[in-house]
N, C-alpha and C positions, 0 to 999 in steps of 0.2 A: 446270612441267608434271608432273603428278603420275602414276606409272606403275598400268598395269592387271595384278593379280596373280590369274590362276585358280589355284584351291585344290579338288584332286578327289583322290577314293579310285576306282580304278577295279582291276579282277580282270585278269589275264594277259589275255583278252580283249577287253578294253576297254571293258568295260560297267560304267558309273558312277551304274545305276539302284540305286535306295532301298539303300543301302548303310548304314541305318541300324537299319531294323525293319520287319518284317514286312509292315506295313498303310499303309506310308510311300508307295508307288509302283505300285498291281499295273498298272499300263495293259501294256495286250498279253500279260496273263495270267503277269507276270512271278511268281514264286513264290519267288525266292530273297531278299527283302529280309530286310535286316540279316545278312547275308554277312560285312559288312566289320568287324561289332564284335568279334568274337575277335582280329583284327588292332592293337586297340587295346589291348592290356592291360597293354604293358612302358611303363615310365618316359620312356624315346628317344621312343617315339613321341607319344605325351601331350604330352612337351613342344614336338614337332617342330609339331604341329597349335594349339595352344595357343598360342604364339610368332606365328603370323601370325596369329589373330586379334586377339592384344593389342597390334601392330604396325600391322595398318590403320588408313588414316584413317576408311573406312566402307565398307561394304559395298555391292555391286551385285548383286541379285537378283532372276531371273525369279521371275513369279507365282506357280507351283506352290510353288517353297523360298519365297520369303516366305509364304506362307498356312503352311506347315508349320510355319516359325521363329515365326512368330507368333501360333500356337496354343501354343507349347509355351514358348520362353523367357520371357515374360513372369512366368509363374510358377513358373518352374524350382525344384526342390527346392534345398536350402541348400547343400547338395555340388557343385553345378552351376553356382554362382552363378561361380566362377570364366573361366566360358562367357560364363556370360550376363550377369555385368555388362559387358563391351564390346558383348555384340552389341545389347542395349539401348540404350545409352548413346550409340552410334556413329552418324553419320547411315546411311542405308539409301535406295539409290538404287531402286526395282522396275521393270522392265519387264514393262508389261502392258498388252492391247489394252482388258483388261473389268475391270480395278479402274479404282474412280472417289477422288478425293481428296472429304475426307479420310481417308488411311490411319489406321487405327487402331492399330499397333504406332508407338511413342514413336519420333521422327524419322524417319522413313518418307515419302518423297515420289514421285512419279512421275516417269520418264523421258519426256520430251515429245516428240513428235516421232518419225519414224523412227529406230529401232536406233541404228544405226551415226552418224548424226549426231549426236544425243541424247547418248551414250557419248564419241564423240571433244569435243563441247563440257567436258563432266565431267572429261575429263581437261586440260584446259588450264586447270580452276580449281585458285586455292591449295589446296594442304591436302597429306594423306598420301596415301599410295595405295592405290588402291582393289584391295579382293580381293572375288572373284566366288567365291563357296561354292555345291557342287551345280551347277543352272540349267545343264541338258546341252542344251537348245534355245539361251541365250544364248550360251552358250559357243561354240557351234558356228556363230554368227552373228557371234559375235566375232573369232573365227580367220579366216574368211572375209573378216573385213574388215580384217588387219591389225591389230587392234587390240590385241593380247596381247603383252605386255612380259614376261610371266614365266609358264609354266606349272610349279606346284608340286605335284605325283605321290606318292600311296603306290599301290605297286601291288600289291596282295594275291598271293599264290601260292595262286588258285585260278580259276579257267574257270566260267562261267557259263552260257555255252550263245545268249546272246541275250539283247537287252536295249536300254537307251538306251545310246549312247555321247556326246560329245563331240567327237570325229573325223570328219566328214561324207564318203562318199565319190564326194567329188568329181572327183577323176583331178585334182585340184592337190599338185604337190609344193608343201611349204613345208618345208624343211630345220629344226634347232633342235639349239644347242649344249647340252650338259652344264653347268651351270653349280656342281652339287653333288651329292653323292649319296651314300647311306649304305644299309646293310641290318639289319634289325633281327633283333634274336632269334629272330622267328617266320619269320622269311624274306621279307617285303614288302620292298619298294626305297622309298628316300625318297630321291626323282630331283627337282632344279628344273633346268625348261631356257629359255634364252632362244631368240628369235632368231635365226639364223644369219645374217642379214644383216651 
């Protein structure tokens, strides 16, 4: 059984919206996208982020990040290709009510079926395991259902005011241990937590 790894950059308040650039996410008039790339600029972190993508067996992606990832990695500049040759390369699971197959980004298939069923079959096939990039709606469908093995954290040292998060509030505790964690030059936390069960 192959485990399920979330992989999010979110701000001291927990907002894990377009954390990439500007034009990446505005839903709800959000204004601060691409927050999170000053965050990236030391070596530790680079490689911190890089490491799991070159480590999954393939990706799990709601609609919004695949339509993103697949507008842009396909033809990733030549600097980038370090990126983007895994996440090309790699199968790519989507969840989405309104893409229809055939997906168009190279290994890319549909999740069938409700959520949490769909997901938990994926994880009982061979292979590596899967990490969920972005996808603050699956994610948050995901934790609900038990289904996160691993949540892996940079957390910026800055507040954003409102936003998507990942954390639904639901009034469920679900506990979760420390399983690693570093702080980098610029001050972000590079936290993995499991389970506490």
């Amino acid at each position: 059984m192959r485990r399920l790894i979330v992989n999010e950059f979110l701000s001291l308040d927990g907002v894990a919206q377009a954390p990439g650039g500007a034009e990446e996410d505005t839903d709800g008039g959000f204004a601060h996208g691409g927050w999170h790339m000053q965050y990236m600029e030391d070596e530790p972190t680079q490689q911190w982020v890089l490491r799991s993508i070159v480590e999954a067996g393939g990706f799990l992606l709601g609609r919004r990040t695949y339509e993103i990832f697949a507008a842009f990695w396909p033809n990733a500049p030549e600097e980038e290709q370090v990126v983007a040759e895994p996440l090309n390369s790699k199968p790519k699971y989507v969840v989405s009510k309104t893409l229809a197959e055939p997906l168009e980004w190279e290994n890319s298939t549909l999740v069938a079926g409700e959520v949490a069923d769909g997901v938990a079959a994926l994880k009982q096939d061979d292979g590596g395991d899967l990490h969920v990039i972005g996808s603050t709606q699956l994610v948050r469908t995901l934790i609900a259902n038990g289904l996160v093995d691993e949540l892996r954290l940079m957390i910026d040292p800055v507040r954003l005011g409102g936003g998507k998060r990942i954390f639904s509030d639901d009034g469920e505790l679900r506990p979760f241990r420390l399983v690693d964690g570093q702080v980098t030059r610029r001050g972000a936390i590079l936290a993995t937590y499991a389970p506490a069960e």
